[in-house]
C-alpha positions in Angstrom: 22.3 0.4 2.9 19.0 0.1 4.6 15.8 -0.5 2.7 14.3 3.4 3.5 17.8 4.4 1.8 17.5 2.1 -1.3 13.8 4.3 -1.5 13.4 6.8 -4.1 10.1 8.5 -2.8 9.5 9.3 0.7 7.0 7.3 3.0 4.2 8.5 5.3 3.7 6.6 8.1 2.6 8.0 11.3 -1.2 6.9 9.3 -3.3 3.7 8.7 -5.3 3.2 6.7 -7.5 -0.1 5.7 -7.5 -1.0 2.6 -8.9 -4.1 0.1 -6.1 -5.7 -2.4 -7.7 -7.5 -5.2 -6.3 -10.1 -7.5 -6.8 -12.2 -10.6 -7.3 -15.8 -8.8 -6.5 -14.9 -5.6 -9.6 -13.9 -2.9 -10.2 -10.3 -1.8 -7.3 -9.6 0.9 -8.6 -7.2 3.9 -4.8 -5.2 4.6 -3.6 -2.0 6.3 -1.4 0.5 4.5 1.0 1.3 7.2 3.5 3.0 5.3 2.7 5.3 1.4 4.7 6.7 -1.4 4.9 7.4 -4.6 6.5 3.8 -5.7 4.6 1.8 -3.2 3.3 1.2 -0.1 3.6 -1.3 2.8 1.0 -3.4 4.0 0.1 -5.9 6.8 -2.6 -8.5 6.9 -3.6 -11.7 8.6 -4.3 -14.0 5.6 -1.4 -14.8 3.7 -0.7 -11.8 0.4 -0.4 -13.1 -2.7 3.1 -14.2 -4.0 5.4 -11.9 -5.4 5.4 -10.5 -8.5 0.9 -10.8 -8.7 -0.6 -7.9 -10.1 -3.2 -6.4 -7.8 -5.2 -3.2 -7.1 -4.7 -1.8 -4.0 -8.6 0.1 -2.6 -8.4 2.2 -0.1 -10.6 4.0 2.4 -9.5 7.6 2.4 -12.5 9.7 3.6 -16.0 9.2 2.0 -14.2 8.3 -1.7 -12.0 4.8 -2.5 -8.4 5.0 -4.2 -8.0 2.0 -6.7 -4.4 1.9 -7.0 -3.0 -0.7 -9.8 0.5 -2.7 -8.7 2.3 -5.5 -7.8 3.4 -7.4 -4.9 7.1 -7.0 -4.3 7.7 -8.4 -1.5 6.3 -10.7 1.3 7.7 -11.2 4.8 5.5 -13.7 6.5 4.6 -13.6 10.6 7.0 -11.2 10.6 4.0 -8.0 11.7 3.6 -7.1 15.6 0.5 -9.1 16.0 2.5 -12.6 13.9 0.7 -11.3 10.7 2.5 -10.7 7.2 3.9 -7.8 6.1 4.4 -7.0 2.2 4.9 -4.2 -0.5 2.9 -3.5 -3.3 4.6 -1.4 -6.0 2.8 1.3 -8.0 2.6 1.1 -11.8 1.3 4.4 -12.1 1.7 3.9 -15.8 -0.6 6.5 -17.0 -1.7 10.2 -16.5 -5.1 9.2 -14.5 -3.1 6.6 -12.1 -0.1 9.2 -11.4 -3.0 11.9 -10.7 -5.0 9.4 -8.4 -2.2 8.3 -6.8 -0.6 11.8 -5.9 -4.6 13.0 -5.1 -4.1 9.6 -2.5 -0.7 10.7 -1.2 -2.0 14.3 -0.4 -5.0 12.9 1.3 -2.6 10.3 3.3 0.0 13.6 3.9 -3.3 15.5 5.6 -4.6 12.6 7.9 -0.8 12.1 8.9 -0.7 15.3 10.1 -3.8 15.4 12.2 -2.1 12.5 14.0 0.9 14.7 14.8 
């Protein structure tokens, strides 16, 4: 079974966007969301992600406002992006009513720049 069938939530990804992930003890990562849903999102940067299992907050750019997003790294596949950079997933906790509602207001604004790429 390949990893977009093991997904429960579909991903976006005709879109990218740049985004900040921050982390207790670990600097401020400068990433691109290539790929957003519901559970997560996949990234690709040239430093080196944090190691699995770090909690982070996931900012990003969508329009004039920034999305803080609260998760965890998943998973890390290093020099494995087009350009020899790293490519990870960061998890959504979306453990309360305000993080479901920003993350579905993110999604929606993701959805609408998607489209105006199509």
């Amino acid at each position: 079974m390949s990893q977009s069938e093991q997904r429960r939530s579909p991903r976006i990804h005709p879109f990218v966007a740049r985004c900040r992930l921050l982390s207790e003890g670990h600097p401020p990562l400068l990433a691109y969301v290539t790929e957003l849903g519901s559970g997560g999102a996949r990234l690709r940067s040239e430093p080196t992600p944090p190691p699995v299992g770090t909690s982070v907050t996931l900012i990003v750019a969508l329009g004039r406002g920034r999305t803080h997003l609260p998760g965890a790294i998943k998973w890390v596949k290093l020099g494995t992006g087009p350009d020899g950079g790293h490519v990870f997933g960061v998890g959504f906790a979306g453990e309360t009513d305000g993080e479901r509602a920003t993350l579905e207001a993110a999604l929606e604004e993701f959805r609408r720049r998607a489209a105006l790429l199509a």
